[in-house]
TORBAPA-166162 format. One record per residue: residue in three letters; z, y, x of N, C-alpha, C in turn. Coordinates in steps of 0.1 Angstrom, whole numbers, plus 2048, in hexadecimal, padded with zeros to 3 digits. Last residue first. Layout:
<recs>
+------+-----+-----+-----+-----+-----+-----+-----+-----+-----+
: type :  nZ :  nY :  nX : caZ : caY : caX :  cZ :  cY :  cX :
+------+-----+-----+-----+-----+-----+-----+-----+-----+-----+
:  ALA :   Z :   Y :   X :   Z :   Y :   X :   Z :   Y :   X :
...
+------+-----+-----+-----+-----+-----+-----+-----+-----+-----+
</recs>
This chain:
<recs>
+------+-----+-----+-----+-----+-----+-----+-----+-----+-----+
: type :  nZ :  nY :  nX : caZ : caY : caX :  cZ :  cY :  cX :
+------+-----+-----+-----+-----+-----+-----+-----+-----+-----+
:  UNK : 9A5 : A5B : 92E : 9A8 : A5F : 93C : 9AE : A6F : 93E :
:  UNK : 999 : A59 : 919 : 9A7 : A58 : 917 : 9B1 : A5D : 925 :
:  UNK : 97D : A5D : 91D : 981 : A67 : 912 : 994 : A64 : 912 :
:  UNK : 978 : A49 : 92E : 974 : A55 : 934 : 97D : A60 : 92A :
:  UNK : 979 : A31 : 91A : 983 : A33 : 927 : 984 : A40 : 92D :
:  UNK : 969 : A39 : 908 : 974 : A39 : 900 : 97F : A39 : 910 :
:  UNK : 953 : A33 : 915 : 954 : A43 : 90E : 962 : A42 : 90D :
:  UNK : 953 : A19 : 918 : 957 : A23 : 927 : 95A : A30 : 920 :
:  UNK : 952 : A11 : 902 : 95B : A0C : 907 : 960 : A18 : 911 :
:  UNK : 933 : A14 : 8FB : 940 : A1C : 8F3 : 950 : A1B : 8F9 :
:  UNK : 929 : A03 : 90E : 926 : A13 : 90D : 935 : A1A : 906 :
:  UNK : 932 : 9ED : 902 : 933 : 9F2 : 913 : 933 : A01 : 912 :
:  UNK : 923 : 9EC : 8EC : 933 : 9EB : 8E9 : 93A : 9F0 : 8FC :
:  UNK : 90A : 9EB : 8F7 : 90D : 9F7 : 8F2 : 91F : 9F8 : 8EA :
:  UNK : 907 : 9D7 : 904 : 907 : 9E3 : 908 : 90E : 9E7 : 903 :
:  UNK : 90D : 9C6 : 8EA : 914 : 9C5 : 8F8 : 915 : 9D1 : 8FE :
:  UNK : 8F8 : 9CA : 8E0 : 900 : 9D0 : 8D8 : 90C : 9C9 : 8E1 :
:  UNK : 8E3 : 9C1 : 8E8 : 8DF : 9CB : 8E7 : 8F3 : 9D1 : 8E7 :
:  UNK : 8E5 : 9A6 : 8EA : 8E9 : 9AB : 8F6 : 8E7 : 9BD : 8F8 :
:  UNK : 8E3 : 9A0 : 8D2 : 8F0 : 9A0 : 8D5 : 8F1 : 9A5 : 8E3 :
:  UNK : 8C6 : 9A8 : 8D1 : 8D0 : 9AB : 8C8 : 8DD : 9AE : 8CE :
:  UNK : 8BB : 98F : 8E2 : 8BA : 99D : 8E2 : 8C7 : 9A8 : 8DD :
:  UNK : 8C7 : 97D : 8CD : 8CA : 97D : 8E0 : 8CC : 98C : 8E3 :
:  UNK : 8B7 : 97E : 8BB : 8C2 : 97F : 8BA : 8CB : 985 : 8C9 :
:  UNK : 89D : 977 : 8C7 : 89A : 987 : 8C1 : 8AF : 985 : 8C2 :
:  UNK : 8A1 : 959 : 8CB : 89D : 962 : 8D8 : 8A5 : 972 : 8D4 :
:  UNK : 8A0 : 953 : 8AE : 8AE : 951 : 8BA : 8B0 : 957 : 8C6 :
:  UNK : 88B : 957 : 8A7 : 891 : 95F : 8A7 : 89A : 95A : 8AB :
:  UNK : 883 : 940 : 8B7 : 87B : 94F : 8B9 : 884 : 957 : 8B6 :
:  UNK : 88A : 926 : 8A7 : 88F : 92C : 8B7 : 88D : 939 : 8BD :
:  UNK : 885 : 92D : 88D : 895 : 92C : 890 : 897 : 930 : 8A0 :
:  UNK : 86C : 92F : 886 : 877 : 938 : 87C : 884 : 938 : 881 :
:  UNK : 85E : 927 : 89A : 85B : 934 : 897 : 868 : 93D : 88D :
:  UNK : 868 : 90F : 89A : 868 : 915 : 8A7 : 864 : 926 : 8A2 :
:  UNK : 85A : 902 : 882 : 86D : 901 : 886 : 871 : 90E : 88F :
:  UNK : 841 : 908 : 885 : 847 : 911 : 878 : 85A : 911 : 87C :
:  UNK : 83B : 8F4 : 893 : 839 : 903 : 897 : 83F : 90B : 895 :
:  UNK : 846 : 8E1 : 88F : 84E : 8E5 : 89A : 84C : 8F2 : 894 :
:  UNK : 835 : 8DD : 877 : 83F : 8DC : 873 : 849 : 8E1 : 87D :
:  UNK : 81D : 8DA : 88C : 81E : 8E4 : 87C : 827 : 8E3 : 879 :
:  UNK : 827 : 8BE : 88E : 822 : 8CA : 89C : 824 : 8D5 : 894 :
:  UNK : 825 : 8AD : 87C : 82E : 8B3 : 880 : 832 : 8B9 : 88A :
:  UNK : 807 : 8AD : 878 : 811 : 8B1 : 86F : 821 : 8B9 : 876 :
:  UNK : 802 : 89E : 88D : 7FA : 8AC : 88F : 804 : 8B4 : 882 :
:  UNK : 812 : 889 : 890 : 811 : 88F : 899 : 80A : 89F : 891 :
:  UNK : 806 : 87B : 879 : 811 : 87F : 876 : 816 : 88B : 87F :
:  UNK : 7E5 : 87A : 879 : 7EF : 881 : 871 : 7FD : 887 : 873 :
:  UNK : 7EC : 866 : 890 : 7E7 : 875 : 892 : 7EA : 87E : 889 :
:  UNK : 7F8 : 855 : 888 : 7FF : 85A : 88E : 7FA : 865 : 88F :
:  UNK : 7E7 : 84D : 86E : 7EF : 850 : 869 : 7FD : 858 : 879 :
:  UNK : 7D1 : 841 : 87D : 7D1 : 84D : 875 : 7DB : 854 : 878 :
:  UNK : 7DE : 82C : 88D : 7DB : 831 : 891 : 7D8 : 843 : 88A :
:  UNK : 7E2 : 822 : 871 : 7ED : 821 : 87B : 7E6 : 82F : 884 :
:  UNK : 7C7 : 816 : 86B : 7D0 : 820 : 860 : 7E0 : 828 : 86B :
:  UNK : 7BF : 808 : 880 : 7B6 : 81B : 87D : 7C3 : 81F : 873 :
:  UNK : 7D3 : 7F3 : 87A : 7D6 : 7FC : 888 : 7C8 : 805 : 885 :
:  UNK : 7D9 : 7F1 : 859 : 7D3 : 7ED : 863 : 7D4 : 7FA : 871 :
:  UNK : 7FE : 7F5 : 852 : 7F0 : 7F7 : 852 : 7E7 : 7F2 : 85D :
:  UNK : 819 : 80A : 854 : 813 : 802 : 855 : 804 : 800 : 854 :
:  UNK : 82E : 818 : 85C : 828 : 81B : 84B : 81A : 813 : 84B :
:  UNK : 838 : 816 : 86F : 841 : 812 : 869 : 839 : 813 : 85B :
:  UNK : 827 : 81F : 883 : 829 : 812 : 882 : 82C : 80D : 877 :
:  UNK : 82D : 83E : 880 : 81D : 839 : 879 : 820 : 828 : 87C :
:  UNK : 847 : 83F : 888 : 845 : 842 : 879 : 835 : 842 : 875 :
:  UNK : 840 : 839 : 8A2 : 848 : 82F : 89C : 848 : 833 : 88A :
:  UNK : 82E : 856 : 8A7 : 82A : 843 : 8A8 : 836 : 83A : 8A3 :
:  UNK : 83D : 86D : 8A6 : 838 : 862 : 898 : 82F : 85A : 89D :
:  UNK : 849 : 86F : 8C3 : 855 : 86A : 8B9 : 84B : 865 : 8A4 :
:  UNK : 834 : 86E : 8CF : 83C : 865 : 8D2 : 843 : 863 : 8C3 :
:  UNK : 82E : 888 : 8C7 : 821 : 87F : 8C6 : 828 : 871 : 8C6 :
:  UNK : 841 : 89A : 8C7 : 83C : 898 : 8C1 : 832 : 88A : 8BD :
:  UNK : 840 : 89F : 8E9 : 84B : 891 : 8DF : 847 : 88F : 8D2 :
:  UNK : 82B : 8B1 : 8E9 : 828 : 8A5 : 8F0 : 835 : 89D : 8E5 :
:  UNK : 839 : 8C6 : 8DD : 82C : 8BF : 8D6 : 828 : 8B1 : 8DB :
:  UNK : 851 : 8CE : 8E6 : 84F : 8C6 : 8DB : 844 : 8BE : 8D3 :
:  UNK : 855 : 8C2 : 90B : 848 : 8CB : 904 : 848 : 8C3 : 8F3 :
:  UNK : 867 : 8B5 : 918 : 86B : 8CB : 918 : 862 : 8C9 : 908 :
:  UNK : 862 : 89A : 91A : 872 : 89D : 913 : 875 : 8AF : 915 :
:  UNK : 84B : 8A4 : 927 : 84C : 89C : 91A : 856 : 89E : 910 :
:  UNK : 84E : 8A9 : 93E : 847 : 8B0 : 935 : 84A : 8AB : 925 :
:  UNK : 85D : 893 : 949 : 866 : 89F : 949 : 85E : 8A8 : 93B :
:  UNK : 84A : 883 : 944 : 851 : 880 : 941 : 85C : 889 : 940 :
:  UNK : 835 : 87F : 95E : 835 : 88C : 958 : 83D : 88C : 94B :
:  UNK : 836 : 869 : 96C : 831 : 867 : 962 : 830 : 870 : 959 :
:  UNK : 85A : 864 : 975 : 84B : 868 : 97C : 841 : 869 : 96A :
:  UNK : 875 : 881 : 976 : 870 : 875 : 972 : 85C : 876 : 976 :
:  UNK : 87E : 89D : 97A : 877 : 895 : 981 : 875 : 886 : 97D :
:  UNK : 888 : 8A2 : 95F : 882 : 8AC : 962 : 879 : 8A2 : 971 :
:  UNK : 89C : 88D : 951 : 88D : 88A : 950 : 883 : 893 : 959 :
:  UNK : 8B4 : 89B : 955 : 8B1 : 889 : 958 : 8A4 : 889 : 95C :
:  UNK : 8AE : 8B1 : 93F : 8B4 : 8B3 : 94F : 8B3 : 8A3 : 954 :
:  UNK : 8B0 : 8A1 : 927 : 8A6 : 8A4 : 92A : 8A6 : 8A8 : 93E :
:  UNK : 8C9 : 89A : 924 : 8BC : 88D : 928 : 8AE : 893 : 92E :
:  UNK : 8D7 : 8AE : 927 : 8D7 : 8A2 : 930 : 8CB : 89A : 933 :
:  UNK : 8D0 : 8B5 : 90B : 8CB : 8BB : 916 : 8CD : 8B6 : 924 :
:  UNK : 8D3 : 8AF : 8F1 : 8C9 : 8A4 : 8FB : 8C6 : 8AA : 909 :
:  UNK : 8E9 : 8C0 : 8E8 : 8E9 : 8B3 : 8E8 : 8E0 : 8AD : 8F3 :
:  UNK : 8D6 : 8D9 : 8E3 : 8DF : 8D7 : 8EF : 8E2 : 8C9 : 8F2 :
:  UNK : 8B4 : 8D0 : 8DD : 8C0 : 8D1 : 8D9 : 8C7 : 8D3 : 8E4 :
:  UNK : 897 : 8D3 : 8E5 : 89C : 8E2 : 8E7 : 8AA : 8DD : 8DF :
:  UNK : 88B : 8B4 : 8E6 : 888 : 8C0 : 8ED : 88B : 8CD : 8F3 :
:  UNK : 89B : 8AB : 8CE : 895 : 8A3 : 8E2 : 894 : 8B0 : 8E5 :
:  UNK : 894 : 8BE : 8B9 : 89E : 8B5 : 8BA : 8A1 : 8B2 : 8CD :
:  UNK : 879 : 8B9 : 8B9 : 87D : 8C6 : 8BB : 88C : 8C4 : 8BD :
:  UNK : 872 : 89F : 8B0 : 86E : 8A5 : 8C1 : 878 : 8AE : 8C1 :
:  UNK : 884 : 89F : 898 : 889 : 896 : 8A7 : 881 : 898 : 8AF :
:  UNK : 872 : 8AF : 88B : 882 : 8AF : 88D : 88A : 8AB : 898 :
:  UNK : 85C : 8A1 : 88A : 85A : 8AC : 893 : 866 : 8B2 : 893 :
:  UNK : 863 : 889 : 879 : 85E : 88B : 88A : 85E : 894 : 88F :
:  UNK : 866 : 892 : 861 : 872 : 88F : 86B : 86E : 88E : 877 :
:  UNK : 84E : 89E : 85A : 85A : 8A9 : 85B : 866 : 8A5 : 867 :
:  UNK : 844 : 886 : 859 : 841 : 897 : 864 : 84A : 89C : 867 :
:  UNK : 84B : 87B : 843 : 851 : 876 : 852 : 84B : 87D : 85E :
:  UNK : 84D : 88B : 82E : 85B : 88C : 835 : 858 : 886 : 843 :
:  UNK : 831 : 887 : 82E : 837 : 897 : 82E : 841 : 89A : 838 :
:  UNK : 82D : 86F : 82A : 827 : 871 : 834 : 82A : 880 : 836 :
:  UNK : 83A : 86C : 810 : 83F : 865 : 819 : 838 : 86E : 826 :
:  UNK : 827 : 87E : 801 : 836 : 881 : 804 : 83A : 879 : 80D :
:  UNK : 812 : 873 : 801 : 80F : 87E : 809 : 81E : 882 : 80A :
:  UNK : 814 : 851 : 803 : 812 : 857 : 7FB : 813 : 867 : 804 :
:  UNK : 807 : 832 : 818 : 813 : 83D : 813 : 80C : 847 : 80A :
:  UNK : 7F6 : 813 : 804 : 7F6 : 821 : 80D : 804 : 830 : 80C :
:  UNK : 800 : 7F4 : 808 : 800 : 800 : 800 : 800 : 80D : 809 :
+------+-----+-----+-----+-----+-----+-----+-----+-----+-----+
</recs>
């Protein structure tokens, strides 16, 4: 029986969870530091979400079965889906995680700034 566009939705969704997951969690960050000289370009692999990507829905194109073109389909599918699904992860959560950075480093200064005024003004 062929999956349905919902099954093959969520199991994007979940693959490109667990690249992005591997890739940029604090959790896996050991593993990842492990793998930076590993041979086989393997370091690239456990940094780049697109590359894990590709890894992590081959067991979710096995698992839905089929003759091996349906298999095979269904990884590229799943891969190219849940690349589109990093994108949008990495655009709405890690990007602006960057802009926040910004932010708080803004407003470090500037609690610095107010700080010295207030030292210079008590002196």
């Amino acid at each position: 029986m062929a999956p349905n566009l919902i099954e093959i939705g969520l199991m994007a969704v979940a693959c490109g969870t667990m690249a992005t997951t591997i890739t940029y969690s604090h959790i896996t960050k050991p593993l990842r530091h492990a793998m930076i000289d590993a041979p086989f370009m393997l370091g690239e692999l456990f940094s780049c979400p697109y590359c894990m990507a590709h890894w992590t829905a081959l067991p979710a194109a096995l698992a839905l079965g089929g003759p091996w073109g349906n298999i095979l389909i269904s990884w590229m599918v799943l891969t190219g889906l849940s690349s589109l699904f990093i994108g949008v992860l990495l655009r709405l959560f890690l990007f602006r995680e960057a802009e926040n950075e910004e932010l708080r480093e803004t407003i470090r200064e500037m609690k610095e700034t107010v700080n010295e005024l207030l030292e210079e003004k008590n002196e």
